[in-house]
GUVO-211360 format. One record per residue: x, y, z of N, C-alpha, C, O, CB in turn. Coordinates in steps of 0.05 Angstrom, whole numbers, padded with zeros to 5 digits, always signed. Glycine has a CB too. Layout:
N
XYZXYZXYZXYZXYZ...
***
This chain:
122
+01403+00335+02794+01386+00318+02810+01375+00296+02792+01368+00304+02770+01362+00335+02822+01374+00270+02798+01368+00256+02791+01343+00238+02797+01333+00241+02819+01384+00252+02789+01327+00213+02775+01301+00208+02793+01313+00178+02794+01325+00169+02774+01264+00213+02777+01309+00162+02817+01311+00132+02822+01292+00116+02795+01276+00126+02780+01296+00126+02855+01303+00089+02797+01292+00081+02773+01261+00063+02789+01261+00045+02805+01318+00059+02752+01250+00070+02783+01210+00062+02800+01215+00037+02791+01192+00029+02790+01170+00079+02784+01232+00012+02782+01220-00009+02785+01240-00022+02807+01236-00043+02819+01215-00024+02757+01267-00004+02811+01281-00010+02836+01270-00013+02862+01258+00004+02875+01297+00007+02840+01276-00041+02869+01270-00047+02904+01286-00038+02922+01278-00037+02945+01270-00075+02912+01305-00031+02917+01329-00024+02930+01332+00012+02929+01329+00027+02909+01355-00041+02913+01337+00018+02953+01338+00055+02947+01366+00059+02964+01372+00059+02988+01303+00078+02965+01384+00065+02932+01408+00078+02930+01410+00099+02939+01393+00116+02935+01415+00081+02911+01437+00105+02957+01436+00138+02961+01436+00161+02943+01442+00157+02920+01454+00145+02973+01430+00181+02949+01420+00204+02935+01441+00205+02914+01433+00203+02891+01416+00230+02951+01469+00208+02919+01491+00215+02900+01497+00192+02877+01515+00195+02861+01518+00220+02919+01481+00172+02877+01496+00144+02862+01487+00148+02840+01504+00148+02822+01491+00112+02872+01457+00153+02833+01455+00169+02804+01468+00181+02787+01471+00178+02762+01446+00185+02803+01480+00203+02812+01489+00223+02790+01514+00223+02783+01524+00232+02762+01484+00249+02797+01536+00203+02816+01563+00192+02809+01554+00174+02774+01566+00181+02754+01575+00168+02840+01540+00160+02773+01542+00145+02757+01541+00161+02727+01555+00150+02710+01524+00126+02764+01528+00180+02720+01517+00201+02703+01543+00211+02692+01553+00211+02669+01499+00225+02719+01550+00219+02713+01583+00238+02711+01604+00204+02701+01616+00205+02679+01599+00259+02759+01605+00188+02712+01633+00173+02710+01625+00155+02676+01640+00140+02664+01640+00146+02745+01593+00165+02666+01586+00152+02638+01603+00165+02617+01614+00152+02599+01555+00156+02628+01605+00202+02622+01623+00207+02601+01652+00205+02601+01664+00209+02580+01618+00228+02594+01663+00201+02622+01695+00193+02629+01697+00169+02620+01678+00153+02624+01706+00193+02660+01715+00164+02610+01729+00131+02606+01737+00116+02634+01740+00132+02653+01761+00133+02587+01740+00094+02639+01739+00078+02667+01775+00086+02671+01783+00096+02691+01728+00035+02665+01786+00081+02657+01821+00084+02660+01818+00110+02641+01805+00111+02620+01848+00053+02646+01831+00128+02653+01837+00158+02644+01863+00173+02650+01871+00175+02674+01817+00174+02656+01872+00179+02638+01902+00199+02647+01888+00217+02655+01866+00224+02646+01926+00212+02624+01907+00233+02682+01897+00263+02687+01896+00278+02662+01898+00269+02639+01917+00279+02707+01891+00307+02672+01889+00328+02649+01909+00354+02658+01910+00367+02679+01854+00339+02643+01920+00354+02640+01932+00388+02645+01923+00401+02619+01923+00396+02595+01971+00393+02648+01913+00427+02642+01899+00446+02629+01913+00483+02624+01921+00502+02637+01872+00443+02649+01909+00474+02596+01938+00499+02590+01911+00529+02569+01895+00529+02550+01979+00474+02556+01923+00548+02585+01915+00573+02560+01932+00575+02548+01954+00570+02558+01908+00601+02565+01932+00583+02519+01947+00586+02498+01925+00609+02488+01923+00610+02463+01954+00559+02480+01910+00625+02503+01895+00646+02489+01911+00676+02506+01932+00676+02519+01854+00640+02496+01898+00694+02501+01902+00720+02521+01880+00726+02538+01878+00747+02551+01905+00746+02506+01856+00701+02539+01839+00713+02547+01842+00694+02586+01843+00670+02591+01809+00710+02522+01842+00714+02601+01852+00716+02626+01827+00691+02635+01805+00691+02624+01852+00751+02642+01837+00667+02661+01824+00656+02674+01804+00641+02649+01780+00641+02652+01814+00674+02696+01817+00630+02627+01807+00614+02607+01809+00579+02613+01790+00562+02611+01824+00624+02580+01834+00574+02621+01842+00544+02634+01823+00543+02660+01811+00521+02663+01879+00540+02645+01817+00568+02682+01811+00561+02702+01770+00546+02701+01756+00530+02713+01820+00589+02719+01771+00564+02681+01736+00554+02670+01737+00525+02654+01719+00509+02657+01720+00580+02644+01756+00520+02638+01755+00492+02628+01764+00475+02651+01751+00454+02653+01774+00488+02601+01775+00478+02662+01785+00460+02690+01758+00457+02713+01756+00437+02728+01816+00479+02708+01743+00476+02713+01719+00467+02728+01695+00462+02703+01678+00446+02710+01710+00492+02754+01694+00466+02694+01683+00447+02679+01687+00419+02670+01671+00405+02659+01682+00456+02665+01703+00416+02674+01719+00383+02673+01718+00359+02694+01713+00335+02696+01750+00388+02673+01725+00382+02711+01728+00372+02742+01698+00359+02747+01692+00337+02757+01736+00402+02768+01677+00385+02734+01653+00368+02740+01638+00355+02724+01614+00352+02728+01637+00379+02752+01647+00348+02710+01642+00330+02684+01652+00299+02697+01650+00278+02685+01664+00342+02654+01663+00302+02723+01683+00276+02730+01713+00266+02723+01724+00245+02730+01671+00256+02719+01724+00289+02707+01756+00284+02696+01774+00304+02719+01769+00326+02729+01762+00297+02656+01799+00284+02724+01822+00288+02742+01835+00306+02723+01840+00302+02699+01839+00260+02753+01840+00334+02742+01851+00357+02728+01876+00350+02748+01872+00351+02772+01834+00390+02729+01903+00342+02737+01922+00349+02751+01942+00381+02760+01954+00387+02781+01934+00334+02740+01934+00402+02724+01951+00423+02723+01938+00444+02713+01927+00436+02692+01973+00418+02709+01931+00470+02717+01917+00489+02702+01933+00514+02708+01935+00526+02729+01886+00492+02708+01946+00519+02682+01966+00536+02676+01970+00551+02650+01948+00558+02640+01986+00524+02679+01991+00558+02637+02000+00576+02611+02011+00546+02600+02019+00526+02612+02027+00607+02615+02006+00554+02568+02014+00524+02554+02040+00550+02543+02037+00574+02538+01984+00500+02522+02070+00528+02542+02095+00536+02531+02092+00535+02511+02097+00558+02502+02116+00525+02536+02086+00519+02491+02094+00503+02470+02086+00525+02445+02077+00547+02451+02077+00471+02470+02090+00518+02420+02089+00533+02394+02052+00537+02393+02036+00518+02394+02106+00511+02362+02044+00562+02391+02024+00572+02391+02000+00539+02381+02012+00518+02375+02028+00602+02369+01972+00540+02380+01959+00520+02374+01936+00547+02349+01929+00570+02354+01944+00500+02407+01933+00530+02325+01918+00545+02304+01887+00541+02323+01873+00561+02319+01920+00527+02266+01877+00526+02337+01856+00524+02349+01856+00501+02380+01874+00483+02381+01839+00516+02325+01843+00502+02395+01837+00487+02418+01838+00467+02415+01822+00456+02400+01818+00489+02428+01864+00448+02432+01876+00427+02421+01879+00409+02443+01887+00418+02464+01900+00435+02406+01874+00382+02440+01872+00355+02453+01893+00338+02448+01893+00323+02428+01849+00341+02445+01917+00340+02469+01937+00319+02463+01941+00302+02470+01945+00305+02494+01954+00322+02463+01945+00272+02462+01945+00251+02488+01964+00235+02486+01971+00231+02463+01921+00234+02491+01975+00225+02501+02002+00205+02500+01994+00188+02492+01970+00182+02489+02017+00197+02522+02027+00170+02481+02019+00149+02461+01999+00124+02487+02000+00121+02512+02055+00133+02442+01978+00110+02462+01964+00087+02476+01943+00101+02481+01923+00086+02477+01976+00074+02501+01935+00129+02490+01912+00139+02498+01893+00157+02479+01876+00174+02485+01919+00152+02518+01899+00149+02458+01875+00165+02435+01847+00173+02440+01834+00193+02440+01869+00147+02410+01842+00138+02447+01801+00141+02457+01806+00164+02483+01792+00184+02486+01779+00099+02475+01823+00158+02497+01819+00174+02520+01811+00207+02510+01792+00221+02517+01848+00171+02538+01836+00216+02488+01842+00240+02491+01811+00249+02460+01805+00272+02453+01884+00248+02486+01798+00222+02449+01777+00238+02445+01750+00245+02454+01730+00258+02447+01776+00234+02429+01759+00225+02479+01729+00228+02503+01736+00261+02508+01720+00279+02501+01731+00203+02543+01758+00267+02518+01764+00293+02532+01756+00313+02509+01746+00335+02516+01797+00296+02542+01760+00307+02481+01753+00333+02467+01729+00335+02457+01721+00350+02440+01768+00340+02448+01714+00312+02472+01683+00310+02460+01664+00324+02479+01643+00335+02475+01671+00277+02456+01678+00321+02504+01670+00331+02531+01670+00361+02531+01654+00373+02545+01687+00320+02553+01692+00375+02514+01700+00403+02520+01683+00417+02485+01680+00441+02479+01745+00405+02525+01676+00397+02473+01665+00410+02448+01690+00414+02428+01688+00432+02411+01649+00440+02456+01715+00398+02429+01748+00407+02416+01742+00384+02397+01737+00360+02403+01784+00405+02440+01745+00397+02372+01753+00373+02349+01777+00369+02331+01774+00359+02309+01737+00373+02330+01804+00378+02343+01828+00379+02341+01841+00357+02370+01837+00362+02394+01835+00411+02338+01856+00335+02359+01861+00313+02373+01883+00315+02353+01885+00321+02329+01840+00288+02377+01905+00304+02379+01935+00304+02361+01946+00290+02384+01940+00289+02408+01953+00338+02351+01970+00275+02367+01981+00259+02389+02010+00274+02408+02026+00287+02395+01990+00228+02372+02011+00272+02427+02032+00292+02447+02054+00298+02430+02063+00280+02415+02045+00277+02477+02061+00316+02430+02098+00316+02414+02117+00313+02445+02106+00317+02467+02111+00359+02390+02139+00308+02443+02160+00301+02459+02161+00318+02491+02166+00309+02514+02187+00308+02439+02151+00351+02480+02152+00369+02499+02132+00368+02523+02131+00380+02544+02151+00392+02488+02120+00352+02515+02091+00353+02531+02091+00325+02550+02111+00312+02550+02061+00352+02506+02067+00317+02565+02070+00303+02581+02067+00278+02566+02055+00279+02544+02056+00308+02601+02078+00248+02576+02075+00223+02560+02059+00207+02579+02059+00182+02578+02103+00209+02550+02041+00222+02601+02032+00207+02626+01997+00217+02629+01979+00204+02640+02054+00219+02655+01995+00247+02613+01976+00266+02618+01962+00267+02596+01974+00265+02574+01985+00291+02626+01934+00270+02596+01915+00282+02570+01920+00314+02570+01912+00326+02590+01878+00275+02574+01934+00329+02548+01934+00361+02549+01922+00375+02533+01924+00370+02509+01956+00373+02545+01903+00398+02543+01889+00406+02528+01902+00439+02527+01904+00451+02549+01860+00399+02537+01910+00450+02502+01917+00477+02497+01903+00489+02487+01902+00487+02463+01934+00483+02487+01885+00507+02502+01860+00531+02502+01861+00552+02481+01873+00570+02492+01861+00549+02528+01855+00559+02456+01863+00574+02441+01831+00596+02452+01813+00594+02469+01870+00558+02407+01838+00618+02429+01822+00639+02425+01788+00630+02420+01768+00643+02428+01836+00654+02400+01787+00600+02403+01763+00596+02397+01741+00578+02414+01718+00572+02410+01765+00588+02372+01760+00570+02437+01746+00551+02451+01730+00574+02480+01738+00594+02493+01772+00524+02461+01696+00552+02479+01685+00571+02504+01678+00557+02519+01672+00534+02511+01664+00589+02502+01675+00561+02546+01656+00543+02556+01623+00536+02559+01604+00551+02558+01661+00546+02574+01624+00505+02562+01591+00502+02556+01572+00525+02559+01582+00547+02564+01579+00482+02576+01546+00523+02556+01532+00542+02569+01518+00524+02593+01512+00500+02590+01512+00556+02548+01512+00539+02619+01499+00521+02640+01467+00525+02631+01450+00513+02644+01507+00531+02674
***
C-alpha cells in the first residue's frame, strides 16, 4: 500500500504507486527470465519465480536447470544484457553473474537455483 504524494492535485488511481514502485527495480527493456533449480530442494524455482513475478520481472520458464551443476546461485544473461542480468541478481540477493554459455538461452535472463539461495523474507 502506498501514500499519494500531499502536494499532488491530481489523484492517481490506487495501483499507479505501487505499479511504479515495482517497475523502479526492473530495468525499462528486460529479457524474460527462466527460472531453473539446480538444488534438490523441491518447489525451489517455484518460490523464486513468484517472487520475481512480483517484484515486476517476466518469468517466461520455471523448471530443472540441465546444464553442469552451478558452485552457487547463478545469473546468466545473454550477450548485450549484463546490466539487465545484474538488476535480476540484485533483486534475488545472487552475486554470481556470468555471461550465458552456448547451451542456454541467447534471448532470456537465466537464473540456476543452487543449494545456497533463499527466498526473501516477507
Amino acid at each position: 500500500v502506498s501514500s499519494a504524494n500531499p502536494a499532488s492535485t491530481a489523484t492517481p488511481p490506487a495501483t499507479a504507486d505501487a505499479s511504479a514502485s515495482v517497475a523502479s527495480s526492473v530495468p525499462a527493456v528486460v529479457p524474460p527470465v527462466d527460472v531453473l533449480n539446480d538444488s534438490r530442494i523441491t518447489g525451489l524455482a517455484a518460490r523464486a519465480a513468484a517472487q520475481l513475478r512480483a517484484g515486476g520481472w517476466s518469468v517466461a520458464t520455471v523448471g530443472t536447470f540441465t546444464g553442469d551443476d552451478v558452485p552457487a546461485t547463478t545469473v546468466f544473461y545473454p550477450e548485450g544484457d549484463e546490466a539487465a542480468g545484474r538488476q535480476l541478481a540484485s533483486a534475488l540477493g545472487v552475486t554470481r553473474v556470468v555471461a550465458a554459455p552456448a547451451a542456454l538461452s541467447s534471448s532470456h535472463l537465466t537464473v540456476a537455483l543452487a543449494h545456497d539461495w533463499s527466498a526473501a523474507p516477507r
